[in-house]
C-alpha positions in Angstrom: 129.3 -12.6 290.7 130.7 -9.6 288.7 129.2 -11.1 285.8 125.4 -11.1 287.4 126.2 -7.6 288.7 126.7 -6.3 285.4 123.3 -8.0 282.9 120.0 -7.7 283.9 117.3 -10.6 284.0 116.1 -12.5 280.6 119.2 -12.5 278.4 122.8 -13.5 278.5 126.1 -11.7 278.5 127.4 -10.8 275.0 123.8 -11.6 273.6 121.3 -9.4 271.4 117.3 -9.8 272.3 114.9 -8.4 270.1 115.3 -4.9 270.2 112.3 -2.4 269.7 114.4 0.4 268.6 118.1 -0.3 268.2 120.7 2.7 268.6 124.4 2.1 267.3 126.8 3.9 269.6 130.1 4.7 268.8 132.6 3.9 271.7 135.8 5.9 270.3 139.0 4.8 272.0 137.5 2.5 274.7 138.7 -1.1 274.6 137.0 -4.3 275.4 140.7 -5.6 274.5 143.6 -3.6 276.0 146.2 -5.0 278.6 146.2 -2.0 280.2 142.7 -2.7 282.8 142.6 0.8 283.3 141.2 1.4 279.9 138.9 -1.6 280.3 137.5 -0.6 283.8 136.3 3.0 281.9 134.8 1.0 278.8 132.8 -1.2 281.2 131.6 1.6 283.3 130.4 3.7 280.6 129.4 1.0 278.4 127.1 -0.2 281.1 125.6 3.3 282.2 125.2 3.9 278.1 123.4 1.3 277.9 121.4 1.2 280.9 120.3 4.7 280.0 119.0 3.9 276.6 116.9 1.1 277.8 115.4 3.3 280.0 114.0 5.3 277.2 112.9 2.2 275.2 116.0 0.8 272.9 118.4 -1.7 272.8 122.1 -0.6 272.5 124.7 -1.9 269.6 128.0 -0.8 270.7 130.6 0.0 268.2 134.1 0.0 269.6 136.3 2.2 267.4 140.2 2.1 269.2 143.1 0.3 269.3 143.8 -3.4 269.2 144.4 -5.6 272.0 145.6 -9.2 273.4 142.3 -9.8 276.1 138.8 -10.0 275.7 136.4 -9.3 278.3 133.5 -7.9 275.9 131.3 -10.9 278.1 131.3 -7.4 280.7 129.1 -6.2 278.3 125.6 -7.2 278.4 124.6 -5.7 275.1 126.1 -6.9 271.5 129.6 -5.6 270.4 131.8 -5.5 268.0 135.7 -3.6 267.5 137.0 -1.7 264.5 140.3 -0.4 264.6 141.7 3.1 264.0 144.6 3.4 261.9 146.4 5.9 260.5 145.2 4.4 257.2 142.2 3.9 258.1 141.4 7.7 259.0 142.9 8.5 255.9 140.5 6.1 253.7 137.0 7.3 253.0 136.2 3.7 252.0 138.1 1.8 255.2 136.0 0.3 257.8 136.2 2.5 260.3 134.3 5.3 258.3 131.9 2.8 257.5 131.1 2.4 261.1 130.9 6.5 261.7 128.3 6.9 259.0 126.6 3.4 260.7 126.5 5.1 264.1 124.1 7.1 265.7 126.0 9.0 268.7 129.2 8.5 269.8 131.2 8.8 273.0 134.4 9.4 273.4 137.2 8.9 276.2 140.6 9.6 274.7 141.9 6.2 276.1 141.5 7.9 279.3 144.6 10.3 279.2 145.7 10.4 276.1 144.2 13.9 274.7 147.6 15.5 275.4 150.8 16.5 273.2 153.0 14.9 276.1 152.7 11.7 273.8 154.0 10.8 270.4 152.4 13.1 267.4 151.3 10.1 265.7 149.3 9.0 268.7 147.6 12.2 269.3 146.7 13.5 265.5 144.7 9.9 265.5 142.8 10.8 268.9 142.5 14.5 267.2 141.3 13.3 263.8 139.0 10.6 265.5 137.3 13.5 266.9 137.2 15.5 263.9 135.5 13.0 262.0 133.1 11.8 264.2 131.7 15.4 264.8 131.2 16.1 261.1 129.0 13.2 260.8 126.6 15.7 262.4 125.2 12.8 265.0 125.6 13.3 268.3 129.0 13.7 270.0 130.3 13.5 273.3 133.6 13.4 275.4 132.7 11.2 278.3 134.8 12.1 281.6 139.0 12.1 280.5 142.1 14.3 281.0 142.2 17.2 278.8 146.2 18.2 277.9 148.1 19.8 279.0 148.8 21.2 275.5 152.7 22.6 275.6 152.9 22.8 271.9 151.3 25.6 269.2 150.3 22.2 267.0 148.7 20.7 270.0 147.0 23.2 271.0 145.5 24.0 267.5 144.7 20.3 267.0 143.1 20.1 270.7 140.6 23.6 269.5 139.6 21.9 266.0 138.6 18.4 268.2 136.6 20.1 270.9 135.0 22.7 268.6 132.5 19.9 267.3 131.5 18.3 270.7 128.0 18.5 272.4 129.0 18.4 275.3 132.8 17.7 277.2 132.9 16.3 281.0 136.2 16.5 282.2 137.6 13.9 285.0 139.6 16.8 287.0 139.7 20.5 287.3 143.6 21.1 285.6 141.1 19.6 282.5 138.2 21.1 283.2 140.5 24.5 282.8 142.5 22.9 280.1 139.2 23.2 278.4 138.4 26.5 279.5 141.7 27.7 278.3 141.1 26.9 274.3 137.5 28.8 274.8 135.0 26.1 275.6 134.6 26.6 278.8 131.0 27.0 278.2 130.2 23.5 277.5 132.8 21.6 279.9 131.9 20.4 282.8 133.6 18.5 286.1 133.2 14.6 286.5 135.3 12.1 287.1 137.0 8.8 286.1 134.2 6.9 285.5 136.6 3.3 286.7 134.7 4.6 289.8 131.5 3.1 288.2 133.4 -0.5 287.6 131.2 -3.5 289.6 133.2 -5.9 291.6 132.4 -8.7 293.9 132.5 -7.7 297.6 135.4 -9.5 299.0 134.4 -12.5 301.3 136.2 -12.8 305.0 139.5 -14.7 304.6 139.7 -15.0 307.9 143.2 -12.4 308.0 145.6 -12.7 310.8 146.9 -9.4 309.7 146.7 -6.5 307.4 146.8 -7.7 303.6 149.2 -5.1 301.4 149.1 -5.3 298.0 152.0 -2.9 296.0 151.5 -2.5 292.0 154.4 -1.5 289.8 154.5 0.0 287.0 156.4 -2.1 283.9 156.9 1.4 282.5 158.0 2.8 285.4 160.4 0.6 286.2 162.0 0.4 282.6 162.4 3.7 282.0 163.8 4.7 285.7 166.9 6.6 285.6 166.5 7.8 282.1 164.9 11.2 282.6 163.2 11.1 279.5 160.9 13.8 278.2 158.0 11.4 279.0 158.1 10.4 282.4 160.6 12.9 284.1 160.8 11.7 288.2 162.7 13.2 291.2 163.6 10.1 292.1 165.0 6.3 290.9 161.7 4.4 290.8 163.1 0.8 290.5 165.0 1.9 294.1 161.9 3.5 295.8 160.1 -0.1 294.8 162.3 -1.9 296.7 162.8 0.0 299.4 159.1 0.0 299.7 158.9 -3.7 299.1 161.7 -4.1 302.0 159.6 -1.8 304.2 156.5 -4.0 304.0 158.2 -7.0 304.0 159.2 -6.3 307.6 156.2 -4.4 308.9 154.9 -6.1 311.9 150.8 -5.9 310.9 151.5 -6.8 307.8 150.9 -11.0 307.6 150.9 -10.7 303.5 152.4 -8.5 300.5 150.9 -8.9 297.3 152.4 -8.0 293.8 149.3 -6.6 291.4 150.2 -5.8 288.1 147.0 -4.2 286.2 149.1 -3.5 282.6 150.0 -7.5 281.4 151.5 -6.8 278.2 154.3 -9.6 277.5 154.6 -8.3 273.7 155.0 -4.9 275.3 158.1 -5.5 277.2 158.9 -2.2 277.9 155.1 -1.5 279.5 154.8 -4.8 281.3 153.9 -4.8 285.0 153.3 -8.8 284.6 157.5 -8.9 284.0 158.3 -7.1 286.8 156.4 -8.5 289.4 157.4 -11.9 288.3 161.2 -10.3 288.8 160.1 -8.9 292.1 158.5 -12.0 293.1 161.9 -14.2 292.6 164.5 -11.3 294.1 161.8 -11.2 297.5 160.7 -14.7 298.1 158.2 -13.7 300.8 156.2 -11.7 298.5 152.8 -13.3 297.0 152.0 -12.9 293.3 148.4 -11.4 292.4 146.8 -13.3 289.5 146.4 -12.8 286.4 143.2 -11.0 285.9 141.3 -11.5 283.3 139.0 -8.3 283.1 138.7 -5.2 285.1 136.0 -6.4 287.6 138.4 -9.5 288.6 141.4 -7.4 289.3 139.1 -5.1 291.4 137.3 -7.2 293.4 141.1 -8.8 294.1 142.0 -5.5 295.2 138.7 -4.9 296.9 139.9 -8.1 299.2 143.3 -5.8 300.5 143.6 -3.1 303.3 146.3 -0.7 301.6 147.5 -0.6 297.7 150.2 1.1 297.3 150.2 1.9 293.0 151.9 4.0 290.1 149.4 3.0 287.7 146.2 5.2 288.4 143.8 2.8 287.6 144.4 0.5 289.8 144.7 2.8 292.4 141.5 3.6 291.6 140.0 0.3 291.5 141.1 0.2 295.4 139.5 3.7 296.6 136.3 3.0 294.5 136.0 0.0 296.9 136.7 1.9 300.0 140.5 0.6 300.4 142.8 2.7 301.5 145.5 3.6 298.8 148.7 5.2 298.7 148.9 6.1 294.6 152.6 7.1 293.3 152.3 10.0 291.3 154.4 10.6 287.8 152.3 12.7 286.3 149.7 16.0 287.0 147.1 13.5 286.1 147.0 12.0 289.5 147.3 15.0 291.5 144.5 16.7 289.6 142.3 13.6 290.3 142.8 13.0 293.9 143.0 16.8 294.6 139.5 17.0 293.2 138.4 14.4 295.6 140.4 15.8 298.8 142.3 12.8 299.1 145.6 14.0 301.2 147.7 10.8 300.7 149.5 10.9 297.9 153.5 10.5 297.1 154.7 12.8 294.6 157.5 11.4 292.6 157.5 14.1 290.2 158.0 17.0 292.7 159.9 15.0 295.9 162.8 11.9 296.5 162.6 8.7 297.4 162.6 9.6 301.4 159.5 11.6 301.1 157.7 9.0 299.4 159.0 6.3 302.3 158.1 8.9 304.9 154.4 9.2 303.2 154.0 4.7 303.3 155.3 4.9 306.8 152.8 7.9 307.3 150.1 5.8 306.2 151.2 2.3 308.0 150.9 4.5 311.0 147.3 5.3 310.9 145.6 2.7 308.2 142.3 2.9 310.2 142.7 6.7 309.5 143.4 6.7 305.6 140.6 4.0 305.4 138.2 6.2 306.4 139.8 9.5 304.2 139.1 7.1 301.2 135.6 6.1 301.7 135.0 9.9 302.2 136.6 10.5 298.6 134.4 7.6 297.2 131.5 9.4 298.5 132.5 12.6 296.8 133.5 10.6 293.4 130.0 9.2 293.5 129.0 12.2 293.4 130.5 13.7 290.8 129.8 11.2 288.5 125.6 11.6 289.2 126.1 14.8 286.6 127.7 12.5 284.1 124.8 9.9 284.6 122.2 12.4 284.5 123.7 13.9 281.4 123.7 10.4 279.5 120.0 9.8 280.8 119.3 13.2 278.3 121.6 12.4 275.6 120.0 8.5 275.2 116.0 10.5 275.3 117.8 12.3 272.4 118.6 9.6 270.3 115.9 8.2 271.1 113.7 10.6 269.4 115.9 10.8 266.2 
């Protein structure tokens, strides 16, 4: 099971033993909680190599998860004892609130941006709160790091400002692609960046069992957000295309795709009091307008809704993470770009198939599925090649954590 995959012998899931020497660690904007899996898979990866690191040098871990709030809870991933404090605009503002409480409590802290959102593409409000986070955890003088995240882009004189002032303080920065490993470079800390990757490609799973298939298994995830804003062209999510068009088209493609004996709907954001961002709705719509679709589960943590899609041969995806959850398992993917963040992940991996629905229409993107129903065994094979390389890529992020924990350790 996932769950055995992620403790270790002689305690339980969730639990504290006795430590020898207990280290608080600051998770800032990770998420035991959040909908979105995507920001779960990265708090469970890095959680667990954190963790795994300071044991090695003769603690026990406490980890402090400093973000947003959520509707989920899969902190039982988490073999070590946690707890959540949220970060408000209040509460950054308030010497006295919890959440500087916790920063004087800690002693290191990792941070991860929710993944992508260290950019000025987002609301202000949003990004002065990853920006001050920053800030303030750096001038507690403890250690600081950015674990593996996109970095910008920074269009604006205020983003870019804020962006120098939340870097300046870091130890160290690891970047997940090289548009933010020069992101980085660009606001003159170049010197202490350096290239990784999303760490979801650390996220245990349970190897699929044989279903006995009488043809290939499809699964298709669409994006809630995606799909509500399509056609609107807003400053957010600008596409060459109509998404909620290209979806069915695709959906239409499958549907009558001799190999294919099964097309699954995966939603990996369930957010039903985020209608807008939902991917749970839209399947379930999806699901009634094509009968002879199957609907995924609903997973309950990160590791489920991998080792579900660990189980397919092709997901076709607009939300990155779970894209990633199917290459990280050696399944071949088709991932629907919106945004540079794909490109600059995938590129860095020399994965080829990818449909850009920034940059091309919806017939370049049908051309690209039918590219990749054409030779499956083919794009298999191209993304176990780009696990190997992610795997890769991540062993300088590991080895870097194994340091970092021998220096708190020694504090």
């Amino acid at each position: 099971m996932v769950a055995a995959a992620l403790g270790r012998p002689g305690y339980r899931h969730g639990m504290t033993r006795v430590p020898s020497k207990q280290r608080h660690i600051g998770l800032l904007f990770h998420s035991f909680e959040s909908e979105n899996l995507g920001v779960g898979a990265f708090t469970v990866a890095n959680s667990r190599m954190i963790g795994e690191a300071v044991e090695r040098h003769g603690g026990s871990p406490v980890f402090h998860v400093l973000g947003m709030r959520g509707r989920l809870d899969y902190s039982d991933s988490c073999p070590w004892q946690t707890d959540f404090t949220n970060i408000g605009t209040k509460a950054l503002a308030n010497p006295r609130s919890d959440f500087h409480s916790m920063l004087r409590k800690c002693d290191a802290f990792f941070d991860i941006g929710a993944g992508d959102s260290f950019s000025d593409i987002y609301q202000a409000s949003r990004f002065s709160r990853i920006v001050a986070a920053k800030i303030l955890a750096a001038r507690t003088g403890k250690p600081f790091l950015l674990s593996p995240q996109t970095i910008g882009p920074f269009s604006t004189w205020w983003g870019k400002a804020g962006a120098k002032m939340a870097l300046r303080g870091a130890d160290r920065i690891f970047a997940r692609d090289e548009l933010s490993r020069d992101a980085s470079r660009d606001l003159g800390y170049g010197a202490k960046t350096s290239l990784s990757t999303d760490l979801a490609f650390a996220l245990p799973y349970d190897p699929p069992e044989d279903k006995g298939k009488l043809g290939k298994w499809v699964g298709i995830n669409v994006s809630g957000l995606l799909f509500d804003l399509s056609g609107e062209g807003t400053g957010r999510v600008s596409l060459a295309l109509d998404y909620q068009s290209l979806t069915r088209r695709m959906i239409d493609r499958l549907l009558n795709e001799p190999q294919v004996e099964k097309v699954f709907l995966v939603p990996h954001v369930t957010a039903p009091s985020l209608a807008r961002d939902d991917d749970g709705a839209v399947s379930d719509l999806l699901h009634r307008e094509f009968p002879g679709l199957h609907r995924a589960p609903a997973f309950e943590s990160p590791s489920t809704a991998k080792s579900f899609i660990a189980g397919l041969d092709l997901l076709i995806g607009a939300r990155m993470h779970a894209t990633i959850a199917a290459i990280s398992s050696d399944i071949a993917v088709l991932p629907l770009a919106y945004s540079r963040k794909f490109n600059g992940l995938y590129g860095s991996l020399d994965y080829p198939f990818l449909a850009d629905m920034v940059n091309a229409g919806e017939n370049s993107s049908l051309d690209k599925l039918d590219d990749v129903l054409g030779r499956l065994d083919e794009v298999t094979a191209a993304a176990k090649r780009s696990n190997t390389v992610a795997q890769e890529k991540l062993a300088e992020y590991t080895g870097f954590i194994d340091r970092f924990a021998a220096r708190i350790m020694a504090a």
